[in-house]
Phi, psi and omega in degrees: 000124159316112137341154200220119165306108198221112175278163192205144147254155190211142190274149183209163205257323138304173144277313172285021165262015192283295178315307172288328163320298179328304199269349190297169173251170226244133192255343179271121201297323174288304156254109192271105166288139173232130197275158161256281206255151171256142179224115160324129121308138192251029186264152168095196144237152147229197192256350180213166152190157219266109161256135153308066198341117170125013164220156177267153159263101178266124184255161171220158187223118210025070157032062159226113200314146155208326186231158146236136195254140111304164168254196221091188204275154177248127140308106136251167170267168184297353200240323158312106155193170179276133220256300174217152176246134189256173220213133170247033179258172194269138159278130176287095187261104183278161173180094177285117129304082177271179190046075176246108170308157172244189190316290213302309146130085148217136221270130186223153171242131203234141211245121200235161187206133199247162205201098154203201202202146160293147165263163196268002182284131162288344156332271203289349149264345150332286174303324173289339189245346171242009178219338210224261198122120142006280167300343132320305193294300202286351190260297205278016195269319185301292165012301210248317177293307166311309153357280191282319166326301146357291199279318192260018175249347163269024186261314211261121161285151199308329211282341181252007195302329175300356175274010167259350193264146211239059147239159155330099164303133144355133172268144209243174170254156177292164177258142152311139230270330180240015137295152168218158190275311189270016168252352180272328190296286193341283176324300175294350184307158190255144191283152171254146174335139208019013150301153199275138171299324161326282207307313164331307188336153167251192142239151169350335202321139152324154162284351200267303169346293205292320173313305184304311188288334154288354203269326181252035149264004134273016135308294212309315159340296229246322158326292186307283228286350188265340179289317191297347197267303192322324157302331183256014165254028176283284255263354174238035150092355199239129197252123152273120249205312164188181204213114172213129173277095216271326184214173181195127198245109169282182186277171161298305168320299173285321186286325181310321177268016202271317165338285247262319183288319201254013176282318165288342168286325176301325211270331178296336178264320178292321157315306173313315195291307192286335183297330162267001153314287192301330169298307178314301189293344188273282210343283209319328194294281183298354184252350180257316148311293164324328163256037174269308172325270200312330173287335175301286199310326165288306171332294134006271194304292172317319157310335159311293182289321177265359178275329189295302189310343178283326190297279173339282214302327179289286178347281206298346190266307155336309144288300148014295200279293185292348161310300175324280174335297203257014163258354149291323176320271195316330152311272145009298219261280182324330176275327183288310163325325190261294180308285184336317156289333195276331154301313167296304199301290197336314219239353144318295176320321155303298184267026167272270191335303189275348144317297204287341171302292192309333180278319161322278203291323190283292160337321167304285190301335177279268112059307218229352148286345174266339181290336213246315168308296198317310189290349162291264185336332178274308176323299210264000161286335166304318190292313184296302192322293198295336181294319177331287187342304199300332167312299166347293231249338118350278171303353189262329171240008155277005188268277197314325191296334198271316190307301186308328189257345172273315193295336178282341189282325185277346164277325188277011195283338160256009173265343181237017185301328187302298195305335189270340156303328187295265232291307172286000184289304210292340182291319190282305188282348176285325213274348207255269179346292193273010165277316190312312186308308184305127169254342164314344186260142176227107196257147185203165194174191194250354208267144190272358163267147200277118112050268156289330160327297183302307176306331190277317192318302177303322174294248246298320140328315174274277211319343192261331183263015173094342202297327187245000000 
């Protein structure tokens, strides 16, 4: 049994309770709700807030509409807030259409499933939450769904009503070219009480026929009416996405009998099928034998034949074989023969080479001992030169250093006659001194002046000139 679609709006207390509301599963065996739209709680303020993803946010400010937010996080101010959230996901709209009279007047029930979405223009979720509505919608969808069901089940007799469900038919066996299965099926139905017998008639059609031509007048049907819904729910925002007739329910009585006809057609074709099954498997049998037969005797015969032919073939494999032996011999013979010379050259060769290495590297060496004599011989005439040089020229600047130090002696030589008395007085009075100092020294002489005299004269000389 279809479940029955009931759009809704439904109040939460938060924004993050939308997606579970949105998500919960439906507890009612009878009725499925489904939300469009949430309407937020306004109670507190903040300074920022979280739209969920998979909904638009219609905002108002002291409750007058101005924006729609996608989601994610938001600035608002305290006076901002969010009024409704509309759902972008695509919806499953379940409906059972019962009492849908057919051609014949027997009463079906039939489960049809709408497929559409709010669109994402914000125009058109606007125009959806203020012009349409949940409960608007869900009143014209059943609507439009009676309709159209309706319309198209009273094109259809109860034996075909089932050419409305948008499934594969079961492939059936084939047939003769002048059976037809739903005209055999017809035929047994048993007419019900005030029914016209006329109406039952099928027509003649192939069944490859009769399928195609339902398949596309319930395209074609089912095209118009979802073009015809769109048009008119352009203008409240909302798009239909497909229209598929999912079940079809007969009463019990007509279905038992449609069972009951096509169960004896079936068991009648299944008869059929085995008996000419078991005629196949007897053919099958005897033809299989027969060439069980007929294959030994070949066999036999091959055998025969292949026994003569081995014998030839061993003969001819036998000369062969010594023919071989003795064109390998000889193969052999030739090959040893041939490394042999092929050896003699190889090791001629080799000591050619190595002769001509050797007079090369002695020629090299003789060669790279006269470049290494020549090049010595040049280093040390360069060296003796250049020491030469350096002498030279040595001598050339210690003659100036001398010219220079006589012309400086000779100009400062009457300028320091003063400085060079200074300097030997003062020489005198150290050797004086440090005689005094010596006690170990005993001065003695000829001289008629004292000595000691002299020595206190000097001390006292040095004590006058700064020395002690």
């Amino acid at each position: 049994m279809t479940v029955k679609t009931s759009l809704v709006q439904v109040e939460i207390d938060s924004l993050t309770d939308a997606s579970r509301v949105c998500g919960q599963p439906n507890t009612n065996p009878y009725q499925r709700d489904v939300p469009l739209t949430l309407i937020p709680s306004n109670s507190g303020c903040s300074f920022y807030i979280a739209i969920p993803e998979g909904f638009h946010a219609l905002v108002s400010s002291f409750g007058k509409f101005v924006d729609i937010w996608k989601a994610g996080f938001h600035q608002v101010k305290p006076w901002v807030q969010v009024t409704t959230l509309v759902t972008q996901q695509y919806i499953v709209y379940d409906t059972p259409v019962k009492e849908c009279p057919t051609l014949d007047n027997v009463m079906v029930e039939v489960d049809v499933s709408v497929v559409f979405h709010i669109k994402d223009n914000d125009t058109d979720v606007f125009n959806f939450v203020y012009n349409m509505g949940p409960n608007k919608l869900d009143e014209m969808l059943m609507a439009f769904q009676q309709e159209t069901v309706r319309t198209m089940a009273r094109q259809k007799k109860y034996s075909n009503i089932y050419d409305l469900m948008d499934t594969e038919e079961l492939s059936l066996p084939e047939v003769a070219d002048d059976e037809d299965a739903a005209g055999v099926i017809a035929a047994e139905q048993v007419i019900m009480p005030g029914m016209n017998p006329q109406a039952i008639q099928m027509s003649p059609l192939k069944k490859e026929e009769k399928k195609a031509n339902n398949t596309d007048d319930l395209n074609e049907q089912l095209e118009n009416t979802k073009r015809s819904m769109n048009e008119k729910f352009e203008e409240f925002g909302v798009y239909v996405y497909s229209i598929t007739i999912t079940n079809v329910v007969l009463p019990a009585d007509f279905r038992n009998q449609m069972e009951s006809a096509t169960t004896f057609e079936s068991k009648n074709r299944c008869a059929a099928a085995q008996q000419e099954y078991n005629l196949l498997v007897i053919k099958d049998n005897e033809k299989r034998a027969q060439a069980e037969q007929r294959l030994s005797e070949e066999l036999k015969e091959m055998e025969s034949k292949n026994q003569q032919r081995l014998a030839g073939e061993a003969k001819l494999t036998s000369l062969y074989a010594a023919g071989t032996d003795a064109l390998v011999a000889d193969i052999e013979e030739k090959m040893n023969s041939d490394i042999r010379i092929i050896s003699t050259d190889s090791d001629l060769a080799v000591a050619k080479l190595e002769k001509a290495r050797d007079l090369e590297l002695a020629q090299i060496n003789a060669e790279t001992d006269a470049e290494r004599v020549r090049l010595n011989t040049e280093i040390d005439a360069f060296v003796h030169h250049e020491r030469a040089n350096a002498k030279e020229k040595c001598a050339s600047l210690n003659a100036e250093t001398l010219k220079l130090q006589a012309e400086a002696e000779a100009i400062a030589s009457s300028r320091l006659i003063s400085k060079r008395d200074y300097e030997a007085k003062m020489a005198q009075l150290r050797i004086l001194k440090n005689l005094a100092l010596n006690e170990q020294v005993s001065v003695s002489g000829t001289n008629k002046d004292s000595v000691m005299a002299q020595i206190v004269a000097s001390q006292n000389s040095a004590i006058a000139l700064g020395l002690k």
